[in-house]
PDB file of N, CA, C and O in Angstrom:
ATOM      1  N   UNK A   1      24.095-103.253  73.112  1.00  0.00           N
ATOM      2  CA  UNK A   1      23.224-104.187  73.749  1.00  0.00           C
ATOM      3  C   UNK A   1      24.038-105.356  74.293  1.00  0.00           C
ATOM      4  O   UNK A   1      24.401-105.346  75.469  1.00  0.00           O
ATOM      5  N   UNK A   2      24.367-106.469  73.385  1.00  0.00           N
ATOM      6  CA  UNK A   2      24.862-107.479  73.948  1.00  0.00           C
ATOM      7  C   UNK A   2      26.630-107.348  73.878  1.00  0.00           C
ATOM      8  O   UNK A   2      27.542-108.027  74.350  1.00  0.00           O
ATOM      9  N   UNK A   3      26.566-106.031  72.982  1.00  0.00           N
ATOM     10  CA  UNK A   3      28.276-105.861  73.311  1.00  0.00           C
ATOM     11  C   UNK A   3      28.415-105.014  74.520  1.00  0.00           C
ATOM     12  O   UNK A   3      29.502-104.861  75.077  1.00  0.00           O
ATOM     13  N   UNK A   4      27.594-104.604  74.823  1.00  0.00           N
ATOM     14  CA  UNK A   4      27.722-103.873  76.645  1.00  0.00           C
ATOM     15  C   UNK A   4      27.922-104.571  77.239  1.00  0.00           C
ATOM     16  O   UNK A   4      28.968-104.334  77.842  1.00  0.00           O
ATOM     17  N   UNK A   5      27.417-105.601  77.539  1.00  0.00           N
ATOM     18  CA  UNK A   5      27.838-106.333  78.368  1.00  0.00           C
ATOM     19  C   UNK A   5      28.745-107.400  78.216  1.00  0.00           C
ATOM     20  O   UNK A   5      28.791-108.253  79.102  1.00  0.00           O
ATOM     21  N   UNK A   6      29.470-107.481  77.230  1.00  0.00           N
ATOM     22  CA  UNK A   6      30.668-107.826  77.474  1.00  0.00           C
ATOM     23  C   UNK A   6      32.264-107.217  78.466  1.00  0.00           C
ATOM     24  O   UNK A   6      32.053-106.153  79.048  1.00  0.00           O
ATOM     25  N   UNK A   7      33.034-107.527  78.569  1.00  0.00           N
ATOM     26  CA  UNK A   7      34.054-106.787  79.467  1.00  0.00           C
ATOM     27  C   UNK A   7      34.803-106.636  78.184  1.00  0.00           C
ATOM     28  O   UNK A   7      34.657-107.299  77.157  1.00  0.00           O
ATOM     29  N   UNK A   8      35.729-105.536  78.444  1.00  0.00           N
ATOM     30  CA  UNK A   8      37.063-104.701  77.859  1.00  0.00           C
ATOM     31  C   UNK A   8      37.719-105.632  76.793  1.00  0.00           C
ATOM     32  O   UNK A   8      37.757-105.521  75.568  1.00  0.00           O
ATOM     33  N   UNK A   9      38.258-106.650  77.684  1.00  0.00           N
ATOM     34  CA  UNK A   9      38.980-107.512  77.011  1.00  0.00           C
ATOM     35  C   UNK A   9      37.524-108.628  76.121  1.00  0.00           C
ATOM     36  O   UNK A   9      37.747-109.703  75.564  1.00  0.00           O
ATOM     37  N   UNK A  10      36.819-108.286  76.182  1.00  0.00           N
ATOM     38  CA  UNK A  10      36.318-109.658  75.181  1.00  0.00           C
ATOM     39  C   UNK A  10      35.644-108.900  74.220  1.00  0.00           C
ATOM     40  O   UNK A  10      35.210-109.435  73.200  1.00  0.00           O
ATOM     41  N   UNK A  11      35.453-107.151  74.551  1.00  0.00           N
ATOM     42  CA  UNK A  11      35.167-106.613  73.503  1.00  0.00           C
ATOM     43  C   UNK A  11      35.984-106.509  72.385  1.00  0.00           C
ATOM     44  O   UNK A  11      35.561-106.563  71.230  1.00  0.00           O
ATOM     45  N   UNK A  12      36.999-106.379  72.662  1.00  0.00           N
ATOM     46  CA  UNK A  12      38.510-106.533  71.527  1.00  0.00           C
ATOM     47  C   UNK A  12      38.262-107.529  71.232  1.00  0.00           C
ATOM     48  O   UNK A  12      37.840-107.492  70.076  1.00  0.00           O
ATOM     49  N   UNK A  13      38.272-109.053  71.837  1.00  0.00           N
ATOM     50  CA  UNK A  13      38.246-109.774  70.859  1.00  0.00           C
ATOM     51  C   UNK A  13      37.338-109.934  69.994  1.00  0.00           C
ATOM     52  O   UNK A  13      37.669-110.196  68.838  1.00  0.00           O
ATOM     53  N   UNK A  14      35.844-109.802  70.385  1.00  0.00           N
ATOM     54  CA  UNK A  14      34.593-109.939  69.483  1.00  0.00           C
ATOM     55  C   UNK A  14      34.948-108.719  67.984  1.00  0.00           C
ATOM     56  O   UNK A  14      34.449-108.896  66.873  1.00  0.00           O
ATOM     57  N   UNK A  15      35.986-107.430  68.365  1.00  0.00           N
ATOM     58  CA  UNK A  15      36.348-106.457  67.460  1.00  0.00           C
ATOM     59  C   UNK A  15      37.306-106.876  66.288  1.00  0.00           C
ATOM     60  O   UNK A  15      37.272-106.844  65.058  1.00  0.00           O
ATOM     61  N   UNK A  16      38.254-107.321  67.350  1.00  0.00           N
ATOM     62  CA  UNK A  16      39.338-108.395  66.215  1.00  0.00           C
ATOM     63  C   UNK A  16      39.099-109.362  64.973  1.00  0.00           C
ATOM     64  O   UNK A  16      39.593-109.443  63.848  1.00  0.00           O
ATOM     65  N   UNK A  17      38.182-110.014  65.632  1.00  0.00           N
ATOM     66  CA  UNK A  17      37.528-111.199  64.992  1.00  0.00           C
ATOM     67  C   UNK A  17      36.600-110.411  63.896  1.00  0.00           C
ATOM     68  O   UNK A  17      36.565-111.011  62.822  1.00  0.00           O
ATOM     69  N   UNK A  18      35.935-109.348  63.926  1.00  0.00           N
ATOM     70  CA  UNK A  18      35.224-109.195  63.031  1.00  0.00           C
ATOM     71  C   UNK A  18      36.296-108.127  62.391  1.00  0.00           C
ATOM     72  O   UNK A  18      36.389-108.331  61.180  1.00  0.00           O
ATOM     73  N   UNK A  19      36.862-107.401  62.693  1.00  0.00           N
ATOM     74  CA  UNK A  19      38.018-107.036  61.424  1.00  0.00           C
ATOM     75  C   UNK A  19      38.973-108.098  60.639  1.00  0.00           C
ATOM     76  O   UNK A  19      39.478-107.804  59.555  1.00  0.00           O
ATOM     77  N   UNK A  20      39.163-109.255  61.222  1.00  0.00           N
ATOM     78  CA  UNK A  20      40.087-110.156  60.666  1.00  0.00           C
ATOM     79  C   UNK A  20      39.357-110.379  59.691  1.00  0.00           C
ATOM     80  O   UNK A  20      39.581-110.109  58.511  1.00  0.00           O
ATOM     81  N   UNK A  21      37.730-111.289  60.520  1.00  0.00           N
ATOM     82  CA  UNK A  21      37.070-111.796  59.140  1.00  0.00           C
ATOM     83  C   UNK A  21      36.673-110.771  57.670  1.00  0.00           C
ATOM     84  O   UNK A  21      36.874-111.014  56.480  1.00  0.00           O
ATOM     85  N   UNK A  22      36.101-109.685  58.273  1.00  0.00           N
ATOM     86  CA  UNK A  22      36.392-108.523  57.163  1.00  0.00           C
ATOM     87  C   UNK A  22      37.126-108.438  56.091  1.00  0.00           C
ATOM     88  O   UNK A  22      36.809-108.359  54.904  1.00  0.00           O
ATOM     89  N   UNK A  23      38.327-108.465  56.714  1.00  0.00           N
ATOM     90  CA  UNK A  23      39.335-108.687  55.894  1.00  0.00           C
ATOM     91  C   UNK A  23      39.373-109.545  54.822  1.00  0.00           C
ATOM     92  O   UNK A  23      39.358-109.190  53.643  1.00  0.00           O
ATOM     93  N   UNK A  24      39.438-111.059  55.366  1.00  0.00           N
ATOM     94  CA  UNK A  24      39.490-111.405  54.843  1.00  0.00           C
ATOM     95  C   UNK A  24      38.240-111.549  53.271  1.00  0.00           C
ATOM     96  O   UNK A  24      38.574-111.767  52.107  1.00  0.00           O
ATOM     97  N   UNK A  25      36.995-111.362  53.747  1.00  0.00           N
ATOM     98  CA  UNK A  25      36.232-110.905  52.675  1.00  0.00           C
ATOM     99  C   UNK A  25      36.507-110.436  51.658  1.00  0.00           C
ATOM    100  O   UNK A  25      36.398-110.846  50.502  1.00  0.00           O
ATOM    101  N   UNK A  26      37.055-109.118  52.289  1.00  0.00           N
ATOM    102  CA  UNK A  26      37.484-108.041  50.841  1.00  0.00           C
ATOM    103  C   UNK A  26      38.117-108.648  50.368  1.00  0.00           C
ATOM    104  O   UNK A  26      37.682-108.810  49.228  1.00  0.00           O
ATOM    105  N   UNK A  27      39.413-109.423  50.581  1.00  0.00           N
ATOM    106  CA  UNK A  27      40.296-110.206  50.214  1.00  0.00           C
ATOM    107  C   UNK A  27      40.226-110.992  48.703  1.00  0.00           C
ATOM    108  O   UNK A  27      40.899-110.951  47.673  1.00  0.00           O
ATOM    109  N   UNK A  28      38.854-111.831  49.234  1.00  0.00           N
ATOM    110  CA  UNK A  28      38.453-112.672  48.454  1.00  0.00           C
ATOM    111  C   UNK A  28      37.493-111.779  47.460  1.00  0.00           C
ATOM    112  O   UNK A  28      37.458-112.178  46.295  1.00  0.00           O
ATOM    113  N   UNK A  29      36.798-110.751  47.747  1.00  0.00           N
ATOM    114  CA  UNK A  29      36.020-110.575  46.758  1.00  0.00           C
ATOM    115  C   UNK A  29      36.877-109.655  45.621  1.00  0.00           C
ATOM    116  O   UNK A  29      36.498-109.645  44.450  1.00  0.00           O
ATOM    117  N   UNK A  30      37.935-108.965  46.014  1.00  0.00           N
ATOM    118  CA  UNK A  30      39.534-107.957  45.146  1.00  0.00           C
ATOM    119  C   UNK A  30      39.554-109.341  44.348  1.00  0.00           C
ATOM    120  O   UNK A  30      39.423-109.202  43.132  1.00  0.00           O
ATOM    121  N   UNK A  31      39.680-110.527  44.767  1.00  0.00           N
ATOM    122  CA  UNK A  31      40.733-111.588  44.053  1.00  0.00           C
ATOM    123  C   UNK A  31      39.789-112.096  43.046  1.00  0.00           C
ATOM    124  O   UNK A  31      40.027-112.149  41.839  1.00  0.00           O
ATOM    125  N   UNK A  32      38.306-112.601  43.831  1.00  0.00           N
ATOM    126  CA  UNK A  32      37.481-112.599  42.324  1.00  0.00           C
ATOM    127  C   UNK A  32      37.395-111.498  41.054  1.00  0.00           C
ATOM    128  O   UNK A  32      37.738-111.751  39.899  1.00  0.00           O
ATOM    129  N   UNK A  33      36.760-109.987  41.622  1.00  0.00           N
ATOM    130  CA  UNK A  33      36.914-109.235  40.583  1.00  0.00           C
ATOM    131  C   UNK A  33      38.100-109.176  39.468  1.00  0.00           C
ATOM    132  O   UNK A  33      38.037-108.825  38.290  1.00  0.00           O
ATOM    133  N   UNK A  34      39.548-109.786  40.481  1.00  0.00           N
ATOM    134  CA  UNK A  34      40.325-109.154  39.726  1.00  0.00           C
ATOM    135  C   UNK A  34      40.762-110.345  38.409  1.00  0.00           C
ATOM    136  O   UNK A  34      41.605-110.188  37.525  1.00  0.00           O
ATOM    137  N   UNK A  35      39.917-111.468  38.641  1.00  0.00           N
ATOM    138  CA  UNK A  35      40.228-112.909  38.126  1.00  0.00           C
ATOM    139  C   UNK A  35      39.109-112.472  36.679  1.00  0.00           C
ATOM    140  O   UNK A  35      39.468-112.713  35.526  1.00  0.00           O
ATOM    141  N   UNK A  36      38.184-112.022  36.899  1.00  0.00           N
ATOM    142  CA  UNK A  36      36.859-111.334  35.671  1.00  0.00           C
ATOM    143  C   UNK A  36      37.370-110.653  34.853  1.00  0.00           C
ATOM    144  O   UNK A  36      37.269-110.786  33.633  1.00  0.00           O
ATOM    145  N   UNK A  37      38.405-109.281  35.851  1.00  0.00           N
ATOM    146  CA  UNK A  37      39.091-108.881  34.584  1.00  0.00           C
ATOM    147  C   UNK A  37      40.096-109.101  34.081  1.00  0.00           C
ATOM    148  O   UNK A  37      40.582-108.207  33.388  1.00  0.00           O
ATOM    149  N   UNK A  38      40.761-110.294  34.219  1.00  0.00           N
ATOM    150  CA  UNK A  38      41.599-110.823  33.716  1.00  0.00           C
ATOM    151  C   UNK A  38      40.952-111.923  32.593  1.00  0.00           C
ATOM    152  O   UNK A  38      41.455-111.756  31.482  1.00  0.00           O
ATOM    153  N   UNK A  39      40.231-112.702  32.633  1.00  0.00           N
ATOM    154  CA  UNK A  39      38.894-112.995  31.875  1.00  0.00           C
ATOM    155  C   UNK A  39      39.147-112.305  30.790  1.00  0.00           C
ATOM    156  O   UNK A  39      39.860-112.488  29.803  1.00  0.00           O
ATOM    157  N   UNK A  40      38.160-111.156  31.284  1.00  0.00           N
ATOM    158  CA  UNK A  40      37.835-110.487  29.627  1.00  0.00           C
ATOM    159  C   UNK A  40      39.366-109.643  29.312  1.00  0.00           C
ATOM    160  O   UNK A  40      39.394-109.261  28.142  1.00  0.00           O
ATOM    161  N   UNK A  41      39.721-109.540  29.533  1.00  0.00           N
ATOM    162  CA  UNK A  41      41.083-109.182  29.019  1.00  0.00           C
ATOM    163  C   UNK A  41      41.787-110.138  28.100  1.00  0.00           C
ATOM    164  O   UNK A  41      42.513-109.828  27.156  1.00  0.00           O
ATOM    165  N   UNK A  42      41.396-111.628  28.606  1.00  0.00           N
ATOM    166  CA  UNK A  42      41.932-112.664  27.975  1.00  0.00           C
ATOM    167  C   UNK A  42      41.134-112.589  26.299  1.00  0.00           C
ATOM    168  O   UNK A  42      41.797-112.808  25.286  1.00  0.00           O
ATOM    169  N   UNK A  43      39.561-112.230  26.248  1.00  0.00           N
ATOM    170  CA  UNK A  43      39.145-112.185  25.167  1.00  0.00           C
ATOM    171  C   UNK A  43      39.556-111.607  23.832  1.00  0.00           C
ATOM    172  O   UNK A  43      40.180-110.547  23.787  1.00  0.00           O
ATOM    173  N   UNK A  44      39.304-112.115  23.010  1.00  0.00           N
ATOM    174  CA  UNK A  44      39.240-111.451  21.496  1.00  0.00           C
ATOM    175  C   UNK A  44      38.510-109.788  21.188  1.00  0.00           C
ATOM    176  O   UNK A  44      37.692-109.295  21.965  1.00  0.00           O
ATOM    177  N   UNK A  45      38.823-109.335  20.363  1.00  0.00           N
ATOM    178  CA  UNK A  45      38.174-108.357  20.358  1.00  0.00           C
ATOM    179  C   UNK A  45      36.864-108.869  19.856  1.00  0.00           C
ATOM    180  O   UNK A  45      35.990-108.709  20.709  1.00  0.00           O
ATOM    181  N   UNK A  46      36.423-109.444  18.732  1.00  0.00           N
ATOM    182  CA  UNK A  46      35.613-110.077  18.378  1.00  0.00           C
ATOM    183  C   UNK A  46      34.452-110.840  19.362  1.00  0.00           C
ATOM    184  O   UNK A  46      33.238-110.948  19.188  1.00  0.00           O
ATOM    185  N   UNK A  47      35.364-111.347  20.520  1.00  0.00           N
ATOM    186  CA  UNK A  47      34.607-111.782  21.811  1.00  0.00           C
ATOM    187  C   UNK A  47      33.795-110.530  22.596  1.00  0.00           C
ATOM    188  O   UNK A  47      32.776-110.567  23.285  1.00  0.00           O
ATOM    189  N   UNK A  48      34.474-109.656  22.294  1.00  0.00           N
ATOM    190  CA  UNK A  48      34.302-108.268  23.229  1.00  0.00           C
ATOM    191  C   UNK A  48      32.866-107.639  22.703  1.00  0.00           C
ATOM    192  O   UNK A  48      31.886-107.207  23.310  1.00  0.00           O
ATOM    193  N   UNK A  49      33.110-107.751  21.619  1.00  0.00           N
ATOM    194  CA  UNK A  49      31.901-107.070  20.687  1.00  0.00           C
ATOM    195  C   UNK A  49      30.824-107.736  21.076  1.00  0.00           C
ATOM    196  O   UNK A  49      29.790-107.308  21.589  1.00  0.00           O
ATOM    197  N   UNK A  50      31.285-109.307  20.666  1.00  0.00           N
ATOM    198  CA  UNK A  50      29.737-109.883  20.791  1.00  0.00           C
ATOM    199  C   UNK A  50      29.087-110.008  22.455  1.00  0.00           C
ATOM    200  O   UNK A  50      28.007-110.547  22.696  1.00  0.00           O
ATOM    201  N   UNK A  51      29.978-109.400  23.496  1.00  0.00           N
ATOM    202  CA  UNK A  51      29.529-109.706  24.699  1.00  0.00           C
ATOM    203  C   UNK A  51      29.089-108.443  24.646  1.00  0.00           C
ATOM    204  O   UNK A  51      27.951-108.298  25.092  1.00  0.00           O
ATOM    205  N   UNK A  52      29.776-107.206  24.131  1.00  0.00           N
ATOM    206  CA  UNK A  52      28.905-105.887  24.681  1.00  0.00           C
ATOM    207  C   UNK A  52      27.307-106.045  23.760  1.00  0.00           C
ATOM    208  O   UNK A  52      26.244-105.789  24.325  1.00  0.00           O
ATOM    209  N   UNK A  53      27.341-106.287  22.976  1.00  0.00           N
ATOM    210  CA  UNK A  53      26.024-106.714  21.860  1.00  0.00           C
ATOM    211  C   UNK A  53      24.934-107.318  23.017  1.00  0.00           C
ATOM    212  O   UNK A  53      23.949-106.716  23.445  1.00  0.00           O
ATOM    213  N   UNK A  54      25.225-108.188  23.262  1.00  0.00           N
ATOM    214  CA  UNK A  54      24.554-109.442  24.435  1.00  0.00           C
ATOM    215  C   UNK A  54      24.098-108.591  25.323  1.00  0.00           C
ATOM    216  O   UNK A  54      22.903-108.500  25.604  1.00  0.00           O
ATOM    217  N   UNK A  55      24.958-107.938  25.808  1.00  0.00           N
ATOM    218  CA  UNK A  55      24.286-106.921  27.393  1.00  0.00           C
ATOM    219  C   UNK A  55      23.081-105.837  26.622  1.00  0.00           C
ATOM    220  O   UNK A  55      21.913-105.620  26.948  1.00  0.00           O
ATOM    221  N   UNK A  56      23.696-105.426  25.773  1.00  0.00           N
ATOM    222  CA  UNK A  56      22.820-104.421  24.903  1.00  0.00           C
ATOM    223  C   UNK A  56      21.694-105.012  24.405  1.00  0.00           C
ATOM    224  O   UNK A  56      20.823-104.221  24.041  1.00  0.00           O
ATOM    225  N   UNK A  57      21.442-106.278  24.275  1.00  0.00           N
ATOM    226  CA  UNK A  57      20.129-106.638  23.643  1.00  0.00           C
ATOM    227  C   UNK A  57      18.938-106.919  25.070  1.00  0.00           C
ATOM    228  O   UNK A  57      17.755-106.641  25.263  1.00  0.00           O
ATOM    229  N   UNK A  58      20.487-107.908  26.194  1.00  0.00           N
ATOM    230  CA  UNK A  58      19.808-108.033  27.101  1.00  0.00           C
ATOM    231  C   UNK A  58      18.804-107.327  28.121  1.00  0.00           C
ATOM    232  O   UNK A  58      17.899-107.718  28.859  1.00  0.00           O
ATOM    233  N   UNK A  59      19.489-105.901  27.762  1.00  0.00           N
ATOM    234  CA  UNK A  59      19.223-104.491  28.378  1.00  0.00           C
ATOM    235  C   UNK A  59      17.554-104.037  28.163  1.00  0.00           C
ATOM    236  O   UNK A  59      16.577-103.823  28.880  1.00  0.00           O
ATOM    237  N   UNK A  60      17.939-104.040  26.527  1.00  0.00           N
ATOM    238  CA  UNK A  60      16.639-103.645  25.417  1.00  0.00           C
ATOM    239  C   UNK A  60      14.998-104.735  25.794  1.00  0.00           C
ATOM    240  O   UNK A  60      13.839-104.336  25.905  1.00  0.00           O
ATOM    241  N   UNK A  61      15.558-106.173  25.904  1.00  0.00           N
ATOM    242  CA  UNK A  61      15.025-107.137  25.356  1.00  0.00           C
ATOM    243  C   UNK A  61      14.280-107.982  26.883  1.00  0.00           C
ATOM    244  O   UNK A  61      13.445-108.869  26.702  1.00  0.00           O
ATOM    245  N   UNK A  62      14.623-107.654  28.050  1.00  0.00           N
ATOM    246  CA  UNK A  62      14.911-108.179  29.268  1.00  0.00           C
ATOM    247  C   UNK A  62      13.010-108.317  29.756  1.00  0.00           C
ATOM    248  O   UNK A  62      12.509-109.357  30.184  1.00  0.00           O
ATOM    249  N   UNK A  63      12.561-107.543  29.630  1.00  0.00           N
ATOM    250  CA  UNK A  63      11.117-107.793  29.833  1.00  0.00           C
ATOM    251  C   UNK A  63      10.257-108.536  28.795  1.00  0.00           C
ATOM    252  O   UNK A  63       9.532-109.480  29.107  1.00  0.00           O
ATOM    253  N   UNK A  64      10.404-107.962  27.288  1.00  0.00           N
ATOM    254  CA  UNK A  64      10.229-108.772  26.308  1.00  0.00           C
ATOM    255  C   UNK A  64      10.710-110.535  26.552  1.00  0.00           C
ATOM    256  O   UNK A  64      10.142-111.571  26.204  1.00  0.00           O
ATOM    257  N   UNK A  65      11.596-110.369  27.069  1.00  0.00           N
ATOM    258  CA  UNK A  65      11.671-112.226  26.728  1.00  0.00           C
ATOM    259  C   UNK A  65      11.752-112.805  27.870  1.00  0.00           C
ATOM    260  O   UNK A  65      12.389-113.851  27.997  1.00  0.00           O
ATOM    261  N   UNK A  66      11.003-112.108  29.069  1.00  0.00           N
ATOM    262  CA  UNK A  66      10.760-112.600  30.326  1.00  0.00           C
ATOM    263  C   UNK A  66       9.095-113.142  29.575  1.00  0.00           C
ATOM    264  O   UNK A  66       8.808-114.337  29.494  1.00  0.00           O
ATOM    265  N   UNK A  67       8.251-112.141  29.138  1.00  0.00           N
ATOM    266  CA  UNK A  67       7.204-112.578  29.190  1.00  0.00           C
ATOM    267  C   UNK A  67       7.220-113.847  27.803  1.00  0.00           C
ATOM    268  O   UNK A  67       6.475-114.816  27.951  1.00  0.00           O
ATOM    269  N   UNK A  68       8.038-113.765  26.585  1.00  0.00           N
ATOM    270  CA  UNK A  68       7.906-114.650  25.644  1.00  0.00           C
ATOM    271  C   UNK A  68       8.301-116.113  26.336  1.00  0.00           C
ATOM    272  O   UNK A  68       8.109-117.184  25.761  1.00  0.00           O
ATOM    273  N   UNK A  69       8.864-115.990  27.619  1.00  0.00           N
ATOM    274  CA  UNK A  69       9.108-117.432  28.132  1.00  0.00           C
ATOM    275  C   UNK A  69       7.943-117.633  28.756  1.00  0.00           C
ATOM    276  O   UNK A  69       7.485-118.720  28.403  1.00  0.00           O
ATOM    277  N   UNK A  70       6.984-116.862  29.826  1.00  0.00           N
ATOM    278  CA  UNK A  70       6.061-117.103  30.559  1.00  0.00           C
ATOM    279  C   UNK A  70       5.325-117.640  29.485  1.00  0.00           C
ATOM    280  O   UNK A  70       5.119-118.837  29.690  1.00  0.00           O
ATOM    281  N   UNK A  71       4.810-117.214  28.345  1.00  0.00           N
ATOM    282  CA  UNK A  71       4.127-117.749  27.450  1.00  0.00           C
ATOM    283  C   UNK A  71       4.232-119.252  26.889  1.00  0.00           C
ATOM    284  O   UNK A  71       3.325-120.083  26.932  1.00  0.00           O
ATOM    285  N   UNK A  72       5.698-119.461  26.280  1.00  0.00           N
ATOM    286  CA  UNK A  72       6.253-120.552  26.452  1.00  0.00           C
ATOM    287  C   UNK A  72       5.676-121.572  27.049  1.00  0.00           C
ATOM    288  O   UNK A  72       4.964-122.470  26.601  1.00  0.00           O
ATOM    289  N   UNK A  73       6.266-121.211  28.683  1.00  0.00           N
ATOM    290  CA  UNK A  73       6.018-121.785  29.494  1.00  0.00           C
ATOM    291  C   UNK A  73       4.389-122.570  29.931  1.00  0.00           C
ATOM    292  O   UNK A  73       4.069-123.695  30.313  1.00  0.00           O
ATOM    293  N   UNK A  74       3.743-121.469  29.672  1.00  0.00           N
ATOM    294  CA  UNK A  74       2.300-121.916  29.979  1.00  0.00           C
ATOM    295  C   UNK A  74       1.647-122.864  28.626  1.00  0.00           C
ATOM    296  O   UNK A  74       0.739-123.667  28.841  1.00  0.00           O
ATOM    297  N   UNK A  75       2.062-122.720  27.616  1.00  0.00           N
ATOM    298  CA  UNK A  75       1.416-123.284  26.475  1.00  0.00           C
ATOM    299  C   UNK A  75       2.198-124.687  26.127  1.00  0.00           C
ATOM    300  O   UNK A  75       1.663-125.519  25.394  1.00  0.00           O
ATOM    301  N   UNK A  76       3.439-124.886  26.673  1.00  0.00           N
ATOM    302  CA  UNK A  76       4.080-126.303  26.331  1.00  0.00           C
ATOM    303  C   UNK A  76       3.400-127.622  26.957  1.00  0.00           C
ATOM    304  O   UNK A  76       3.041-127.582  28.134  1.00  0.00           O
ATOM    305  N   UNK A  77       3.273-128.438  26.424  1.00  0.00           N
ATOM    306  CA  UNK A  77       2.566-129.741  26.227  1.00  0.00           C
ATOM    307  C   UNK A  77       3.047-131.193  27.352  1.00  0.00           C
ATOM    308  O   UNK A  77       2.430-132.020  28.024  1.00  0.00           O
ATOM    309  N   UNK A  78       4.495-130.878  27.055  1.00  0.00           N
ATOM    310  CA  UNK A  78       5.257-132.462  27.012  1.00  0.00           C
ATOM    311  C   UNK A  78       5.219-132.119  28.779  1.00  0.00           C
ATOM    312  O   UNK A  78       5.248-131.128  29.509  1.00  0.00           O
ATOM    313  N   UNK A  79       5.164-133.115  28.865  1.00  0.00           N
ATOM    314  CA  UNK A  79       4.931-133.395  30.678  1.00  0.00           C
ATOM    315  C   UNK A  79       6.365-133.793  30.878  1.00  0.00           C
ATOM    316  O   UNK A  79       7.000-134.226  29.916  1.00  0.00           O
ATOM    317  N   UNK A  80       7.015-133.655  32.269  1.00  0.00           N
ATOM    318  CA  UNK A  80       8.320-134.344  32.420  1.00  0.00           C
ATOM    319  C   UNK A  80       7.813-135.242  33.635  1.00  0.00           C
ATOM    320  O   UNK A  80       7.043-134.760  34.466  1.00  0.00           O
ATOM    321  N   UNK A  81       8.245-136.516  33.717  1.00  0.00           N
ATOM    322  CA  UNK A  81       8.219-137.577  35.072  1.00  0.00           C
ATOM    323  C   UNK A  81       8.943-136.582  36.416  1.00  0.00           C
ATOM    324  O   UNK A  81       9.834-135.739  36.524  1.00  0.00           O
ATOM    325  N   UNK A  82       8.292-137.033  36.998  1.00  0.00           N
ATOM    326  CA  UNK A  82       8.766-136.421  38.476  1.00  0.00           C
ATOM    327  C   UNK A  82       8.609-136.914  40.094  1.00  0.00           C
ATOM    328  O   UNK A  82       9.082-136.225  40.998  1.00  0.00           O
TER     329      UNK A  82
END
């Protein structure tokens, strides 16, 4: 559509530009992942446990304590200023 009507040469560049930026994306998102697992690598084993525990409850527990907050939520008292 609007890359048709561009000419030859400005299609390359509009091509360039979006492979550069590309690039650079992946770039950044390799460098985060690879910063996470360096993270938990840094952990304890002891750390390890209690984080796989956490996902595992979170897993189990994730609707359950969506609604124990809605409840919460609706029955609490204290007003906040606003």
């Amino acid at each position: 559509m609007i890359f048709d009507t561009l000419g030859p040469e400005e299609q390359k560049e509009v091509l360039d530009y979006c492979l550069k930026e590309g690039a650079r994306s992946m770039v950044g998102l390799i460098a985060s992942i690879a910063e996470a697992d360096r993270t938990l690598m840094g952990l304890s084993l002891d750390e390890k446990e209690r984080l796989l525990r956490l996902n595992e409850q979170l897993k189990k527990g994730s609707s359950e304590s969506d609604q124990g907050i809605a409840k919460t939520d609706l029955t609490e008292t204290t007003k906040k200023a606003g």
